[in-house]
C-alpha positions in Angstrom: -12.3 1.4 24.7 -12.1 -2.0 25.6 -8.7 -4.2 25.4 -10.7 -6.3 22.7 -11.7 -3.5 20.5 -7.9 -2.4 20.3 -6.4 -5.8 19.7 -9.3 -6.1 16.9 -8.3 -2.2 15.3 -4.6 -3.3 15.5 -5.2 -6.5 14.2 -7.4 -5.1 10.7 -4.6 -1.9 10.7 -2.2 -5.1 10.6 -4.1 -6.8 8.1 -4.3 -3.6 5.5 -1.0 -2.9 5.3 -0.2 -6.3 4.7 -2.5 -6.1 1.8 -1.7 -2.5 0.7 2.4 -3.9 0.7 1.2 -7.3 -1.2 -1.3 -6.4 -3.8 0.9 -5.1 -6.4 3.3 -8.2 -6.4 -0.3 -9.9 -6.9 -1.7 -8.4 -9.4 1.8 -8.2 -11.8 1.7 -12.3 -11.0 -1.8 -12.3 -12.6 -1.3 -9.4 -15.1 1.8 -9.9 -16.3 3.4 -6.8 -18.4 1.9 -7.0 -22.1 2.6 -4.7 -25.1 5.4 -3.1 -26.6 7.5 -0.1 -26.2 9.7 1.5 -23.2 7.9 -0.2 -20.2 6.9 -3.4 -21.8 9.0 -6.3 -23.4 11.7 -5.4 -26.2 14.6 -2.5 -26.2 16.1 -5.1 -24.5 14.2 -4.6 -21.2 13.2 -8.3 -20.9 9.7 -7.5 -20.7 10.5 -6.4 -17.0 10.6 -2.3 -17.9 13.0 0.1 -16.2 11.7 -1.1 -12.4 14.8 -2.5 -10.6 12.9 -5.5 -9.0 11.5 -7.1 -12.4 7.8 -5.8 -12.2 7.6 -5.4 -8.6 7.4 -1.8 -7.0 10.4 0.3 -7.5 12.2 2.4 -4.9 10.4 5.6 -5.7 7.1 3.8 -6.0 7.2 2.8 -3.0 7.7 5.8 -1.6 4.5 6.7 -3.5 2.9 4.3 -1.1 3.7 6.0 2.2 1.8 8.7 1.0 -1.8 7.3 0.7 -0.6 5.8 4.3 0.0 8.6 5.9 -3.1 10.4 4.5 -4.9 7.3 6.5 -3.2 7.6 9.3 -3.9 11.2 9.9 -7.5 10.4 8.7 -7.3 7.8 11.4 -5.4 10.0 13.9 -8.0 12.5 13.5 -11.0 10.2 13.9 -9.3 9.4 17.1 -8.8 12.8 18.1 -12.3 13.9 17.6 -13.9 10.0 19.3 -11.7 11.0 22.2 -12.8 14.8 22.7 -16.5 14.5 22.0 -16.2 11.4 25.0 -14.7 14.4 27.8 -17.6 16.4 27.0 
């Protein structure tokens, strides 16, 4: 594989996670939280909900996150694996 194909695949990996990490802050800016009850506004939650950052991602949540990643990095490790043994034959 050629130095430009690698700084390209590094460069979209780069690109993903940046977007995978900043799409939920996103999408809360344009949908805000709307309705009532425990996770929306009243009880005194100040229509942020239980989250700790005010309607971003939580700390469990985002260790929700690393799962899907890793899934595509093994998918991706994998893809590798299989590119680079099918090439020795």
């Amino acid at each position: 594989m050629s130095t430009k194909n690698k700084w390209l695949i590094g460069i979209g990996i780069a690109i993903g996670l940046i977007v995978l990490f900043v799409l939920p802050f996103i999408l809360r800016a344009i949908f805000p939280v709307q309705g009532f009850g425990m996770m929306g506004y009243g009880y005194g939650m100040h229509r942020f909900g239980f989250s700790p950052m005010f309607g971003g991602l939580g700390f469990g949540m985002f260790f929700m996150l690393l799962i899907p990643l890793a899934l595509l990095t093994l998918i991706g490790l994998g893809i590798a694996a299989l590119i680079k043994y099918l090439r020795t034959l």
